[in-house]
N, C-alpha and C positions, 0 to 999 in steps of 0.2 A: 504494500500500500504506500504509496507516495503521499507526502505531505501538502493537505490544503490549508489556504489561508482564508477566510470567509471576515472581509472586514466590510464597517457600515460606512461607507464612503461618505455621505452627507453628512454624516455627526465628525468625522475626521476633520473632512472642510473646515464646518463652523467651528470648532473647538480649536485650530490652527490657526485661525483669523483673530480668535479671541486673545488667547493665549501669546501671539504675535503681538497683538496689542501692548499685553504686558509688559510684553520683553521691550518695544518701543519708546513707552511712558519710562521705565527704567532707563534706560539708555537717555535721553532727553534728559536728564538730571544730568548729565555728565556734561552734555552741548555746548552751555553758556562758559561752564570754566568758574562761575563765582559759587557753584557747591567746592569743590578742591579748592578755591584759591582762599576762600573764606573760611576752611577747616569748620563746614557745616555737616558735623559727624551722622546726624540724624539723615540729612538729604542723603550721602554718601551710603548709608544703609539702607536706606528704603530703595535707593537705585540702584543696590549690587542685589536686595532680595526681588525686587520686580523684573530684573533683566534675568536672576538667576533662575527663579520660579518660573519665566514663561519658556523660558529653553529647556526646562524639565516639563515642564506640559506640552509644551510641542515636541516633544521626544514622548512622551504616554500617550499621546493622543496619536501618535502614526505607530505606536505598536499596539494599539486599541484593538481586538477582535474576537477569532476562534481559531482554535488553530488545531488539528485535526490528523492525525497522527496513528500509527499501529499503537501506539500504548494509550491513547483516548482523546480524551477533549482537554484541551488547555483553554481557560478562557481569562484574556487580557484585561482588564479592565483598567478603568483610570486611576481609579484611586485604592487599588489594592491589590496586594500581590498575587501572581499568580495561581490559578486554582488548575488542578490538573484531576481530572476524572478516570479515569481508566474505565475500557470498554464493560471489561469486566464486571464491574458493579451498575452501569446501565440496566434498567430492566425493558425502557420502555420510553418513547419519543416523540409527544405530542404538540400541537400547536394550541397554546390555549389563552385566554384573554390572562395580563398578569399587573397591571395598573393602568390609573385610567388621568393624563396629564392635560390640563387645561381642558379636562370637560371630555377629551379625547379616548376613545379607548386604544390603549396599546398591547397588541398579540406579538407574543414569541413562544423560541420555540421553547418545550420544557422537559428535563433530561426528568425521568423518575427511576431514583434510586432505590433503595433498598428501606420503603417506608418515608422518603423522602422525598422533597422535589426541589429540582435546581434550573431555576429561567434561565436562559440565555440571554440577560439585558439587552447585550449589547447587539444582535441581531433582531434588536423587536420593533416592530413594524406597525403604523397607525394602518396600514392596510393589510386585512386578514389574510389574504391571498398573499403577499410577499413572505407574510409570518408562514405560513402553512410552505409555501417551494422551497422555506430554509429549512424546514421540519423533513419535508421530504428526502431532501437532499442528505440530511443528516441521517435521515432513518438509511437509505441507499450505503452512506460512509460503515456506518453499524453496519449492518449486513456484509460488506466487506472485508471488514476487518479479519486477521488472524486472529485462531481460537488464542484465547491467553492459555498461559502455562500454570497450567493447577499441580496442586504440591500430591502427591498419591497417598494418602493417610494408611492406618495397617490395613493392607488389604484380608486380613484373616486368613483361615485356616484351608 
């Protein structure tokens, strides 16, 4: 199985414009020269943590996704670290409504665990149909995948 990358282009965009912003407003503190020259320590540090914050968000924000692998689902998020699933503990792959933002309802897809369930945020889509062909597609990678390697317990007598 060769590795896919399944990222949501339009939340990447705006989040890179913003986050750009940042880094911008940061950097502009620097421009005039009377923050350094005036040993205006406060300005100095608001503009090293907004230039450095936004070049750390525009680096989370382009590795933003799913990432999709023989050993399961990795899902990227912005503000957390890496969660990685293994196929293994998948039971089951549905698209289903998972909050609802400005009055909106928003579908993705949703891995069910073992008693558990885990959205896919970051593929979730105001339109059910986008939600549902990422479902698919995921259900397709599952099916796919290499059996895992189960441990052989005592096999008995």
């Amino acid at each position: 199985m060769t590795r896919i990358v399944m990222k949501p282009r339009g939340q990447i965009t705006v989040l890179i414009v913003v986050f750009g912003l940042f880094a911008l407003i940061g950097t502009t503190y620097f421009t005039n020269g009377n923050v350094g020259a005036n040993r205006d320590w406060f300005g100095v540090s608001l503009g090293c943590a907004l230039t450095i914050g936004g070049a750390i968000g525009i680096w989370r924000s382009l590795r933003l996704g799913v990432v999709i692998d023989e050993a399961g689902v990795r899902i990227r998020s912005l503000d957390k670290r890496d969660k990685v699933t293994p196929w293994r503990d998948v039971e089951a792959i549905d698209c289903e409504r998972v909050e609802v933002r400005a009055g909106m309802l928003l579908y993705a897809p949703v891995l069910h665990l073992d008693g558990d369930s885990l959205p896919l945020m970051v593929l979730g889509s105001y339109a059910q149909s986008g939600a549902e062909a990422h479902a698919a597609k995921l259900r397709i990678l599952k099916d796919a995948a290499p059996p895992s390697d189960k441990c052989l317990t005592d096999p008995g007598p």
